[in-house]
C-alpha positions as CSV (number, residue, x, y, z in Angstrom):
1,X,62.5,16.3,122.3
2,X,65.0,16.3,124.7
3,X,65.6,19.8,126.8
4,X,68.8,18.3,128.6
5,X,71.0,15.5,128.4
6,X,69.1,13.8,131.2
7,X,71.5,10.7,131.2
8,X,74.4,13.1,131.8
9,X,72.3,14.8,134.3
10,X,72.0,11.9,136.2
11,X,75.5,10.7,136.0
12,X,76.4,14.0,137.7
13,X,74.0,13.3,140.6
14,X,75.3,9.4,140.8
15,X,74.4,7.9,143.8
16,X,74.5,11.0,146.1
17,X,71.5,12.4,148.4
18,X,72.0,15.2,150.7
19,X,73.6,13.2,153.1
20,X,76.1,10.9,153.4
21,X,73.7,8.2,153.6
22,X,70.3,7.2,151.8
23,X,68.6,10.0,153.6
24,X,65.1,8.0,153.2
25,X,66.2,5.5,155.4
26,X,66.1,7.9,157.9
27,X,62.4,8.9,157.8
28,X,61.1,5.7,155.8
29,X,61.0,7.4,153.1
30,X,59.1,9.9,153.2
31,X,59.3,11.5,150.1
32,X,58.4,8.5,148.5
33,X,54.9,8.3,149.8
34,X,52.4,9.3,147.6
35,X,49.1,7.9,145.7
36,X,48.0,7.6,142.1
37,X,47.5,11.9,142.2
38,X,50.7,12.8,143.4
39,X,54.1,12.2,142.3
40,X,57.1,14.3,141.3
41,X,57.6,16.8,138.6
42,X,59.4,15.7,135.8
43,X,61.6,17.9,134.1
44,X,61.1,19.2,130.1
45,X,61.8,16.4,128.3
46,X,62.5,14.5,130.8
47,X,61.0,10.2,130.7
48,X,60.9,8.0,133.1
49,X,60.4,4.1,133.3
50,X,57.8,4.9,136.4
51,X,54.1,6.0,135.8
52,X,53.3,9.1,134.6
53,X,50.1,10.6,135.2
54,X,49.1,14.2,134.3
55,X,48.8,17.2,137.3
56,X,47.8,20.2,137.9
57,X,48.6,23.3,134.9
58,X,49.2,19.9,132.4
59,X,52.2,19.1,134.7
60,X,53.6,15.4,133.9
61,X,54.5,13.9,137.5
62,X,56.2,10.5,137.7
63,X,54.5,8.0,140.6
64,X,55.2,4.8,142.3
65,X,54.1,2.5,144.8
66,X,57.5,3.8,147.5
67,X,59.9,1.8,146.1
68,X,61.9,1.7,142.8
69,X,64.9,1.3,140.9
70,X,66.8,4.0,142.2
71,X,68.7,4.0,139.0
72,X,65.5,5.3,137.7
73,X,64.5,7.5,139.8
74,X,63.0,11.1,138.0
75,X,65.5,14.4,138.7
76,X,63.1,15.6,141.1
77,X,63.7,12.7,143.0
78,X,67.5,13.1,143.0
79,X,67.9,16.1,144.2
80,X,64.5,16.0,146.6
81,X,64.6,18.0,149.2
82,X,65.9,20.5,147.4
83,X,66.2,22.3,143.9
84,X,67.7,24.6,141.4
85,X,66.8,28.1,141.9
86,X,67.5,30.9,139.2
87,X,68.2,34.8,139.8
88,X,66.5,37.2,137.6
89,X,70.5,37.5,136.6
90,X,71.0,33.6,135.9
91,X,72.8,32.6,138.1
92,X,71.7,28.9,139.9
93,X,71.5,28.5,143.4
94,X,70.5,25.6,145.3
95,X,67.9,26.0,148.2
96,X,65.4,24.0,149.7
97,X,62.7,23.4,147.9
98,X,59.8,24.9,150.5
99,X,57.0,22.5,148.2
100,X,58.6,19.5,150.3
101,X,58.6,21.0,153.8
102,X,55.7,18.6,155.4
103,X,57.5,16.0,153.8
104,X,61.0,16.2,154.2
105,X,62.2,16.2,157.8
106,X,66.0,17.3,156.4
107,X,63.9,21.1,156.2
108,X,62.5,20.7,159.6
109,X,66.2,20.4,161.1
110,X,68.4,21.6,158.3
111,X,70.6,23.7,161.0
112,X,71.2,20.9,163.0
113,X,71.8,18.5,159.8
114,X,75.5,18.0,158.2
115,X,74.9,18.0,154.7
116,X,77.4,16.3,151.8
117,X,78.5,19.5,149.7
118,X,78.9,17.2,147.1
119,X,75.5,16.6,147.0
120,X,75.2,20.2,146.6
121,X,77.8,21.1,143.7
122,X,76.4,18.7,141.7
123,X,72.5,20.2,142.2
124,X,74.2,23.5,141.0
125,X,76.2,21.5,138.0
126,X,73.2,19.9,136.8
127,X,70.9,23.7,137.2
128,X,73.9,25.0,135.1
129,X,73.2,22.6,132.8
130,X,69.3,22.9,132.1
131,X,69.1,26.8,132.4
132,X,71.3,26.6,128.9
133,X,68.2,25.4,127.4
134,X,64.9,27.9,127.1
135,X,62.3,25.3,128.1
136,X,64.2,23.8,130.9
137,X,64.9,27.7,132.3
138,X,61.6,28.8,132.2
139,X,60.7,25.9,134.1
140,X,63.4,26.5,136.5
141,X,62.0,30.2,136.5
142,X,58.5,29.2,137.4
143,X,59.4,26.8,139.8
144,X,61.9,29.0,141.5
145,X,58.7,31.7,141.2
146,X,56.5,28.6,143.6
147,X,59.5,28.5,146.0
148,X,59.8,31.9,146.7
149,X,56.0,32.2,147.0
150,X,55.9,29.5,149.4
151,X,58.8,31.4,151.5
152,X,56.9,34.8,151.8
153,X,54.1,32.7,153.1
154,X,56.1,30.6,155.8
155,X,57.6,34.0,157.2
């Protein structure tokens, strides 16, 4: 069962990354390296055309060889390097997802980086939309939980 209405999801997030420009062009890609025990987390509910392999705590990640359909591409890609948060009062914020800070070299330079708002609005849009369902907030609760556990450390 569905959590969210992924297709409207990604409709939302069209074609934008968080620049102006394919952002993996600019590092080759970086986010899209990985190996048959590594991937990114799919959503609740979420399905995707790429494999889908079982992580850590029964987490379903989607992997690929670096290169894909970016039509198909798993939220987490979409909105890579960067995610959803939610307040203990609800409300969504988008903030850089600290998992992806080896990876991403937008977090290395992020003050120095001029990022496409729209990008941005949308990420908040689409966290609006999955914290109206219980599954898809708690997720976005435990994940946000990661992030801010990853931040205390990096202090």
């Amino acid at each position: 069962m569905k959590c969210a209405d992924y297709d409207k999801i990604f409709k939302i997030m069209g074609n934008l990354t968080p620049l102006k420009v394919d952002c993996g062009q600019l590092c080759g890609g970086a986010c899209c390296k990985g190996d048959s025990k590594t991937g990114m987390l799919l959503f609740p509910g979420e399905e995707s055309p790429l494999t889908v392999i079982e992580g850590e705590n029964g987490q379903r990640l989607a992997v690929c060889n670096g290169t894909c359909d970016r039509s198909s591409r798993p939220l987490s890609c979409r909105i890579f390097p960067f995610f959803p948060t939610i307040s203990e009062n609800g409300k969504i914020f988008v903030e850089p997802d600290l998992r992806a800070v080896r990876l991403c070299p937008l977090l290395e330079h992020s003050d120095e980086i001029e990022f496409d708002p729209k990008f941005f609005k949308a990420v908040k849009k689409v966290g609006k939309i999955l914290a109206r369902d219980e599954e898809c907030r708690k997720f976005l609760e435990n994940i946000t939980e990661d992030i801010d556990e990853i931040g205390k450390f990096l202090e």
